[in-house]
PAMI-618532 format. One record per residue (C-alpha): residue number from 0; residue in three letters; chain; y, x negated, z. Coordinates in Angstrom, 1 decimal, decimal comma, padded with zeros to 4 digits, always signed. Last residue first. Example, Ala and Ser with C-alpha at 12.3 -4.5 7.8 and 13.67 -1.06 7.14 Angstrom:
REM PAMI-618532
ATOM 1 SER A -001,1 -013,7 +007,1
ATOM 0 ALA A -004,5 -012,3 +007,8
REM end
This chain:
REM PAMI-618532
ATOM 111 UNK A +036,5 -012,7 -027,4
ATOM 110 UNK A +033,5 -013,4 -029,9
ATOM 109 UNK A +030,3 -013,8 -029,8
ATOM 108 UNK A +028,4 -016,8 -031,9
ATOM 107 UNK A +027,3 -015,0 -035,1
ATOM 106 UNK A +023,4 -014,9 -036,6
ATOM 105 UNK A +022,6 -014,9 -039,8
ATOM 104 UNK A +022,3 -011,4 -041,6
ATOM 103 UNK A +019,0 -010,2 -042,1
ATOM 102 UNK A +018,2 -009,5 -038,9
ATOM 101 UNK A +015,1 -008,5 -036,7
ATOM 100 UNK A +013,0 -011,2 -038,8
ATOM 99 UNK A +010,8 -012,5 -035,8
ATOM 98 UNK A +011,7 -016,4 -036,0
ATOM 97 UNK A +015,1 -015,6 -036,4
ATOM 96 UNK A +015,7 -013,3 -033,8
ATOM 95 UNK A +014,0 -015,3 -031,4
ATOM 94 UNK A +015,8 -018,8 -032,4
ATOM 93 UNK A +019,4 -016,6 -031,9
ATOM 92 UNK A +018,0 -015,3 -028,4
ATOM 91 UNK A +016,8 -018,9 -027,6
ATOM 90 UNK A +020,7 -020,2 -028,4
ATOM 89 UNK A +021,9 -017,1 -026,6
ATOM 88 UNK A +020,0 -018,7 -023,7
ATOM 87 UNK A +021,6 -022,1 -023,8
ATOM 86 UNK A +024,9 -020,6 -024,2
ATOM 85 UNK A +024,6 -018,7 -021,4
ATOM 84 UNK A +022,6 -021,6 -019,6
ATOM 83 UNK A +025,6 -024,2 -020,2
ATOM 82 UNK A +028,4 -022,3 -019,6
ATOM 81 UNK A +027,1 -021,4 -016,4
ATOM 80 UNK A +025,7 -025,0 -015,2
ATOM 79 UNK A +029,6 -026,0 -016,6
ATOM 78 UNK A +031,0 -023,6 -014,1
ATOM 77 UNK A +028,6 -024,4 -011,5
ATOM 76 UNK A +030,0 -028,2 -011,9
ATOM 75 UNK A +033,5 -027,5 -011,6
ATOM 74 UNK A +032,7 -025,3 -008,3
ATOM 73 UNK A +030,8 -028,0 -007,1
ATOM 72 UNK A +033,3 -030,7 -007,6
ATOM 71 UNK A +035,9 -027,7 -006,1
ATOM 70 UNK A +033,7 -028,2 -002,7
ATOM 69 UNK A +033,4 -031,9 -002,8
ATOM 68 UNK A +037,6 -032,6 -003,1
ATOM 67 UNK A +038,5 -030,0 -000,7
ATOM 66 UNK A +035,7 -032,1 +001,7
ATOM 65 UNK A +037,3 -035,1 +000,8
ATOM 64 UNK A +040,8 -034,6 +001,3
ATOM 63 UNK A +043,8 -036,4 +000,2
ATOM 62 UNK A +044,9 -033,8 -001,8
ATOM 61 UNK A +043,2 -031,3 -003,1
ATOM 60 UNK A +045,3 -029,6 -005,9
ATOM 59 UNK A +043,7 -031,8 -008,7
ATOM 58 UNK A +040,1 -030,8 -007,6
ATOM 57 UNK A +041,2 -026,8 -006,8
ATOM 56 UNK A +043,1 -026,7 -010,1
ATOM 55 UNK A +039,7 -028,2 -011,8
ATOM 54 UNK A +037,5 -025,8 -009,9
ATOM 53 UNK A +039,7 -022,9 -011,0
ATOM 52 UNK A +039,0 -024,2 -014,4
ATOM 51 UNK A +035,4 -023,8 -014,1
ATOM 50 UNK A +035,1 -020,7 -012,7
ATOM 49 UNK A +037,3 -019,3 -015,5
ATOM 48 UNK A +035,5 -021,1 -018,2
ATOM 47 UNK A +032,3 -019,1 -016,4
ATOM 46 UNK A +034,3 -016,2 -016,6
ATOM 45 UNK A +035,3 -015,9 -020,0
ATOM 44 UNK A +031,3 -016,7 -020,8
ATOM 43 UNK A +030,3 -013,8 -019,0
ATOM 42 UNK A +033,1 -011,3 -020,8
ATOM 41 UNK A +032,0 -013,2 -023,8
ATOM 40 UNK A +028,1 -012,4 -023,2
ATOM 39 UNK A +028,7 -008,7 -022,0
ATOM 38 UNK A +030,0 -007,0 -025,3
ATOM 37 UNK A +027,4 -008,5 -027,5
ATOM 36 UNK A +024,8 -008,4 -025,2
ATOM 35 UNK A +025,0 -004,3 -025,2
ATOM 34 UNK A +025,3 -004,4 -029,1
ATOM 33 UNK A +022,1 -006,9 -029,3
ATOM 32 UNK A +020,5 -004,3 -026,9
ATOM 31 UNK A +020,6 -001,6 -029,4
ATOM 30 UNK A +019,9 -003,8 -031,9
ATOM 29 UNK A +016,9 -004,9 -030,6
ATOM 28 UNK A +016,0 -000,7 -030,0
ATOM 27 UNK A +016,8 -000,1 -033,5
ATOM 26 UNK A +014,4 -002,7 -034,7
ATOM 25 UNK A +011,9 -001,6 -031,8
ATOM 24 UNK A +011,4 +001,4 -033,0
ATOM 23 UNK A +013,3 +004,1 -031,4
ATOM 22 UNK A +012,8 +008,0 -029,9
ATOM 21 UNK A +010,6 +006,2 -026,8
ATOM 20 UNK A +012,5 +003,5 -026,1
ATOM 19 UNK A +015,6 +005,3 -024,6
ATOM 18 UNK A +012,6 +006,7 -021,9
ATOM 17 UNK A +011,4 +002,7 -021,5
ATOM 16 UNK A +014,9 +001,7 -020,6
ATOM 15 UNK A +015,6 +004,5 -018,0
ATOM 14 UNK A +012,6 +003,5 -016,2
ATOM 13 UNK A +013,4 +000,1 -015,6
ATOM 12 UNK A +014,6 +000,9 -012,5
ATOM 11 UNK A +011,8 +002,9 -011,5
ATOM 10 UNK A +009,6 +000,3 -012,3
ATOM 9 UNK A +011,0 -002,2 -010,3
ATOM 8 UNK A +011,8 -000,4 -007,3
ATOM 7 UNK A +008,1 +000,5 -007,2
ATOM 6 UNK A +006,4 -002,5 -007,3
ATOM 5 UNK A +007,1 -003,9 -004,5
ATOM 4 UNK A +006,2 -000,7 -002,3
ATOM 3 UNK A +002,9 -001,2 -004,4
ATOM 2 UNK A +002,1 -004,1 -002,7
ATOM 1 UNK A +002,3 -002,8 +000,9
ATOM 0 UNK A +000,0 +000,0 +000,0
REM end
């Protein structure tokens, strides 16, 4: 019983998803989700260059102190570690795609 209390949450979140796949093949439902993407990934990747240059205001606006210093390093270097895997995966997305023939047009990077 205990591991199907884990379970549960799960499935009825994804729910919704499988009941909007039911009237769609899964063409239509790529694209569906390719249009959902579309709108998040620059608003993700807008705020992962935000991040980043907050850290670099924090870093030049430190001062003599280390610990200021340290704590806008990390904030700098989550920014990049953002940057990096939303760009990484819209890389593996694009490969995907590709490799499966969902589009016939090439793939775009997003834009603001």
């Amino acid at each position: 019983m205990n591991k199907m209390k884990k379970y549960i949450l799960p499935v009825l979140a994804l729910t919704p998803f499988l009941a909007l796949a039911v009237g769609y093949d899964i063409t239509s439902l790529v694209e569906k989700i390719r249009g959902i993407l579309n709108i998040i990934i620059p608003l993700l990747i807008a705020i992962a260059v935000v991040v980043f240059l907050f850290g670099v205001v924090k870093y030049v606006t430190s001062g003599g102190s280390e610990e200021k210093r340290v704590e806008a390093r990390n904030t700098m270097i989550w920014g990049i570690v953002g940057l990096f895997v939303m760009v990484a995966v819209w890389g593996l997305v694009a490969v995907l795609v590709n490799t499966f023939n969902f589009q016939t047009t090439p793939v775009s990077p997003p834009s603001f």
